[in-house]
DOFIVO-323346 format. One line per field, with one value per residue: residue in three letters; x, y, z of N, C-alpha, C in turn. Coordinates in steps of 0.2 Angstrom, whole numbers, padded with zeros to 4 digits. Layout:
BEGIN
res	ALA; ...
n_xx	X; ...
n_yy	Y; ...
n_zz	Z; ...
ca_xx	X; ...
ca_yy	Y; ...
ca_zz	Z; ...
c_xx	X; ...
c_yy	Y; ...
c_zz	Z; ...
//
This chain:
BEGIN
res	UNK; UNK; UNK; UNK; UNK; UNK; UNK; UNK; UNK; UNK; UNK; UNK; UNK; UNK; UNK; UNK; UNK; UNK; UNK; UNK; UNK; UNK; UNK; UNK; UNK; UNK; UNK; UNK; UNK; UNK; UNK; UNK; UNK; UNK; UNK; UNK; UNK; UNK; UNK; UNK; UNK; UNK; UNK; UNK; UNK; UNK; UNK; UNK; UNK; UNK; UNK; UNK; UNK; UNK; UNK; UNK; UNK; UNK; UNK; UNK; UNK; UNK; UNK
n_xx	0837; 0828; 0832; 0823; 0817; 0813; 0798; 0795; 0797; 0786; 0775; 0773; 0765; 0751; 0753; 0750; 0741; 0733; 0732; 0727; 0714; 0712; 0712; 0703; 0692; 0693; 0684; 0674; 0677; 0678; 0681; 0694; 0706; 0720; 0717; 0706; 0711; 0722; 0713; 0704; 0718; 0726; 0737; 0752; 0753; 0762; 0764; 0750; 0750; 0760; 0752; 0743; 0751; 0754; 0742; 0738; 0749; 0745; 0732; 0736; 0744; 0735; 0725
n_yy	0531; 0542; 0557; 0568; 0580; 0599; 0600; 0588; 0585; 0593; 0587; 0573; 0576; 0577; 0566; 0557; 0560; 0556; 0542; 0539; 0543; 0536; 0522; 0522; 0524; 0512; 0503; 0511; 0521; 0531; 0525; 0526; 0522; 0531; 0542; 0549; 0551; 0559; 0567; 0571; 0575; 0582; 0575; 0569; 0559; 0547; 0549; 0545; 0531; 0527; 0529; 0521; 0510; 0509; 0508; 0495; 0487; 0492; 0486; 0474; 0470; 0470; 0461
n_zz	0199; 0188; 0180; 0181; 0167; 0169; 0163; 0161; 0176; 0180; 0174; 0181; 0195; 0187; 0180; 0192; 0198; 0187; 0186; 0200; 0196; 0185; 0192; 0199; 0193; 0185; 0178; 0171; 0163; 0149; 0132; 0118; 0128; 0130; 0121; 0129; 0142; 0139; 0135; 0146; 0156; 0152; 0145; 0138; 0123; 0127; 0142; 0144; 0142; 0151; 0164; 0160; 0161; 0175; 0183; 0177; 0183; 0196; 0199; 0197; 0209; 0218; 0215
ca_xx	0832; 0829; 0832; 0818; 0818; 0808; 0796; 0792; 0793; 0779; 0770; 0772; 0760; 0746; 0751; 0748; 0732; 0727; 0733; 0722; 0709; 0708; 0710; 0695; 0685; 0694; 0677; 0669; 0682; 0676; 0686; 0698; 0709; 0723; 0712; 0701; 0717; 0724; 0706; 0705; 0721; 0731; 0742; 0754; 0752; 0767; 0761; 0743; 0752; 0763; 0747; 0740; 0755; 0755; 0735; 0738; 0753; 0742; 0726; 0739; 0746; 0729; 0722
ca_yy	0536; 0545; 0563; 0573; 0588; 0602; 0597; 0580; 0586; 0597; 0584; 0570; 0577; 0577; 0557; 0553; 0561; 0552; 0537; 0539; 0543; 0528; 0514; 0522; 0522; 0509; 0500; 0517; 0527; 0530; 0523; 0522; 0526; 0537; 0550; 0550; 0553; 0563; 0574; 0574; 0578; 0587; 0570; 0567; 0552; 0543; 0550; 0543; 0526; 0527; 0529; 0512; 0505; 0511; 0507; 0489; 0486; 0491; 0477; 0465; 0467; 0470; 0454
ca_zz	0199; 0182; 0182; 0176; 0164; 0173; 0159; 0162; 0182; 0180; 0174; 0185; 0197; 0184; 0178; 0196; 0199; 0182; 0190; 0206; 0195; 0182; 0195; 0203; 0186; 0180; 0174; 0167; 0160; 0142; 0126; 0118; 0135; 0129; 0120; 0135; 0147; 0138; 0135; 0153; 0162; 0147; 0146; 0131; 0121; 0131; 0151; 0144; 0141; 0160; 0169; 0159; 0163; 0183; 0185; 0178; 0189; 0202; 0198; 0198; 0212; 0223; 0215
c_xx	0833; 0828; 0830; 0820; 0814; 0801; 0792; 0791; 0786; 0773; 0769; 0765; 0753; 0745; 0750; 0743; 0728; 0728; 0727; 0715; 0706; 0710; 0704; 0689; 0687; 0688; 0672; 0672; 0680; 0681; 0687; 0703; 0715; 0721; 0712; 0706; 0720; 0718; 0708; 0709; 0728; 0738; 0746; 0753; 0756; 0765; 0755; 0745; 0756; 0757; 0743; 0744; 0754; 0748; 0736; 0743; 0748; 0736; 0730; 0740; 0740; 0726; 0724
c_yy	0540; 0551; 0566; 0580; 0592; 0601; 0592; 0580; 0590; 0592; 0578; 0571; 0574; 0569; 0557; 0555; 0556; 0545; 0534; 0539; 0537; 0521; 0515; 0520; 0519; 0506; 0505; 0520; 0524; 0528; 0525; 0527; 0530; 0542; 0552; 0553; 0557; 0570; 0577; 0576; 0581; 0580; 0571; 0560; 0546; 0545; 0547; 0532; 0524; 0528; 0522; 0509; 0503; 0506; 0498; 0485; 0485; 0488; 0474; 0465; 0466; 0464; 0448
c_zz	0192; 0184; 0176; 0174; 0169; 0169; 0163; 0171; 0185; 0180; 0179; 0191; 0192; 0183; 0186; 0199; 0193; 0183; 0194; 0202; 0190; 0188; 0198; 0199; 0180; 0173; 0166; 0165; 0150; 0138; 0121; 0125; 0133; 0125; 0127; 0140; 0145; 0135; 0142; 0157; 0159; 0145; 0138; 0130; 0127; 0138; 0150; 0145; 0147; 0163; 0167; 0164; 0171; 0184; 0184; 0183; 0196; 0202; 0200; 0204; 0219; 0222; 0217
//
């Protein structure tokens, strides 16, 4: 288990609402996807780039 700064636990919440959100509008989420990620749910470059990560984990493993 990695042990979060209060920081980075703050955020969590937010990467996994923007999680939930881009696999729902994987299709239609506007481009280029870390701007866009990080417009909409205040991400840093690197939490815009964990929520890719997470959302294509999860395609693969539901296909």
């Amino acid at each position: 288990m990695i042990d979060l700064t209060p920081a980075e636990h703050e955020h969590s919440a937010a990467v996994d609402h923007a999680v939930e959100w881009y696999c729902a509008n994987y299709g239609t989420c506007e481009r280029p996807i870390v701007p866009a990620l990080r417009q909409r749910f205040g991400l840093t470059s690197h939490q815009a780039v964990v929520v890719i990560r997470e959302t294509t984990l999860r395609r693969a493993r539901a296909a």
